[in-house]
C-alpha positions in Angstrom: -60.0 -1.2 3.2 -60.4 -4.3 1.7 -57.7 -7.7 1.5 -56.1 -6.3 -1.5 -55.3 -3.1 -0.2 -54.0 -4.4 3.1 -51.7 -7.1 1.4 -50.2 -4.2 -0.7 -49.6 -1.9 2.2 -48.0 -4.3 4.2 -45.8 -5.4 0.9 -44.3 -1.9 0.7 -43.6 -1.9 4.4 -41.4 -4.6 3.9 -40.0 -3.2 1.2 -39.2 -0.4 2.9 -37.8 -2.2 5.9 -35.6 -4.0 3.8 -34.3 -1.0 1.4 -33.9 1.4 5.1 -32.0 -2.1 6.6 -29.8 -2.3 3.6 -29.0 1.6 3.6 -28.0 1.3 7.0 -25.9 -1.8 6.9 -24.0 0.1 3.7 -23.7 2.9 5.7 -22.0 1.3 8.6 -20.0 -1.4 6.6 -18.6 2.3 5.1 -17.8 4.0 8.6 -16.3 0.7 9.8 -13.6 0.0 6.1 -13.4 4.5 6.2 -9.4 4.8 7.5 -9.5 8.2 9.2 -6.1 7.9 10.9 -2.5 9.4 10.6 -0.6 8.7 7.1 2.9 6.6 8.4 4.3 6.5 5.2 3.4 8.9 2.0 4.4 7.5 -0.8 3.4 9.2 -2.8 6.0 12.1 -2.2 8.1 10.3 -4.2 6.4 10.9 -8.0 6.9 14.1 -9.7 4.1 16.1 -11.1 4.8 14.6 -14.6 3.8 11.0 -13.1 7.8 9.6 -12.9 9.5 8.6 -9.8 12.2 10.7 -8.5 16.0 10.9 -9.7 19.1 9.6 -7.5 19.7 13.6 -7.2 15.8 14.4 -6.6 15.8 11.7 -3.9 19.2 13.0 -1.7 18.3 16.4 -2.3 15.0 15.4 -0.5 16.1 13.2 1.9 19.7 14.3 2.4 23.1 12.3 1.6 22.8 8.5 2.4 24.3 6.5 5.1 25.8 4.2 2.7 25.3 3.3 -1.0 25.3 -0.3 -2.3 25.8 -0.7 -6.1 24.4 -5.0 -7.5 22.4 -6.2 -10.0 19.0 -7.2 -9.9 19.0 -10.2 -12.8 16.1 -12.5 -14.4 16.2 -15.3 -16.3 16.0 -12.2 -19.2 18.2 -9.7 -18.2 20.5 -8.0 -15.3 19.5 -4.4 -14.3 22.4 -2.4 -12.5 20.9 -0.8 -9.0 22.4 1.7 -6.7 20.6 1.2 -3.2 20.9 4.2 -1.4 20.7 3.2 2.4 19.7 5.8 5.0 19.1 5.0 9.5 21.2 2.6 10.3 19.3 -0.4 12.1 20.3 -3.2 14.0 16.6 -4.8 13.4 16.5 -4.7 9.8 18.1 -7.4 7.7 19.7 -4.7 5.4 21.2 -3.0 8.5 19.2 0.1 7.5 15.8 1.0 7.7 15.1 2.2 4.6 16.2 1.3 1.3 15.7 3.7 -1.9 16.6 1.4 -5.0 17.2 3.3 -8.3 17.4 2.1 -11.9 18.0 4.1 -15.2 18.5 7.1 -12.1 14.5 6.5 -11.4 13.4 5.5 -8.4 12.4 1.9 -9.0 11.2 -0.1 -4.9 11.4 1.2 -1.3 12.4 -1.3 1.6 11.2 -0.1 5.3 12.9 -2.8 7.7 12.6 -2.7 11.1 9.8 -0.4 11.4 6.9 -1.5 13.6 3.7 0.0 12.0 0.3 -0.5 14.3 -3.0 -1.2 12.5 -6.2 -1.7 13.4 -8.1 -3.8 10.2 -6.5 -5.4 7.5 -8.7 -3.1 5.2 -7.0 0.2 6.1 -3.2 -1.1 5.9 -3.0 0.9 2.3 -4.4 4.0 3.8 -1.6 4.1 5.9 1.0 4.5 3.0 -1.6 6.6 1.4 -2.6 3.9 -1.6 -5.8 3.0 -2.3 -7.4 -0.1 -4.0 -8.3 0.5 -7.4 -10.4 -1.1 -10.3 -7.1 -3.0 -11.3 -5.8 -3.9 -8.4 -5.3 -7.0 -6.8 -4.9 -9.3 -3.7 -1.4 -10.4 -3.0 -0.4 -12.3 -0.2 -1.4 -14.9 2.6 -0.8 -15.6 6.3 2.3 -12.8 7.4 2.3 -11.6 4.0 0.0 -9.1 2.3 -0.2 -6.7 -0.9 -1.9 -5.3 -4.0 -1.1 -4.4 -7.1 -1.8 -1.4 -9.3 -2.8 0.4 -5.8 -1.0 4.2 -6.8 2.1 2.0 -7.0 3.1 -0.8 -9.4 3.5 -2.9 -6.1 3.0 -2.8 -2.6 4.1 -5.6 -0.3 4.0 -6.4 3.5 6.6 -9.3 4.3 6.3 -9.5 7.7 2.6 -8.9 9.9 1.9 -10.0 13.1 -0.6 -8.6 15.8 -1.7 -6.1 14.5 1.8 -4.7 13.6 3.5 -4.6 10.2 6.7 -5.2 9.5 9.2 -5.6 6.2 7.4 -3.1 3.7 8.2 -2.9 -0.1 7.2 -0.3 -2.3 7.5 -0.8 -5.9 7.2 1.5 -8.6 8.4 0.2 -11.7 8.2 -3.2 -13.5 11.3 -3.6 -13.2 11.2 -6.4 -10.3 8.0 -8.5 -12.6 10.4 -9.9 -15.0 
């Protein structure tokens, strides 16, 4: 075997060492960002099969008749748009008094508010998993420090107000455009 030949062996070697040592790191970089827990929070349960939210009606015949009901006006600089907050769990913790909050507009289901709800987490990565979203093509980074969202992530708009070791707190589902005016 000749100088040549040996120089070219040991070049594809190295090339293989380097395309087996980037498989690897892939693969573990996947296992590690792979979410394999429990679901806290579906949110999806709240579309119908046609791709709308639910109704007023479709959302207490799910979840039952609300605690309390709180009728305002969400306005912009453009317009006001008449809401009916349906409140359910009382909670001394969240800043509603409830813990959830299912805001309707037009009788479609428009955000959900989860106050006072302590939700674990172990990476940053895996906090949509949890509400079963995912990060799309479209989506984006919103939020810094305590805060943190995405957009266009199976919902119009998903937001975490309040985070702190390890625990989330303060969640908002959106699912119309309603509140980007």
């Amino acid at each position: 075997m000749d100088e040549r030949e040996r120089s070219q062996k040991t070049s594809r070697r190295i090339t293989i060492m380097v395309v087996f040592t980037i498989l690897i790191f892939v693969i573990v970089n996947m296992v590690i960002n792979t979410y394999s827990g429990e679901i806290a929070f579906d949110s999806f349960q709240y579309y119908n099969e046609d791709g709308t939210t639910l109704t007023e009606e479709q959302l207490i015949e799910k979840l039952g008749q609300p605690d309390a009901i709180v009728i305002w006006n969400y306005t912009t600089d453009k317009m006001a748009y008449p809401v009916r907050s349906l409140l359910y769990e009382p909670n001394e913790k969240a800043l509603s008094g409830y813990t959830y909050t299912y805001e309707v507009n037009s009788n479609l289901l428009q955000r959900i508010r989860i106050e006072g709800v302590e939700y674990e987490y172990s990476r940053k990565n895996h906090i949509l998993a949890l509400f079963r979203l995912t990060r799309g093509p479209n989506s984006s980074l919103i939020g810094e420090g305590n805060a943190y969202g995405m957009t266009n992530c199976g919902v119009q708009n998903f937001l975490v107000t309040g985070m702190t070791n390890k625990v989330l707190t303060d969640i908002r589902i959106t699912y119309g455009t309603m509140y980007e005016d």
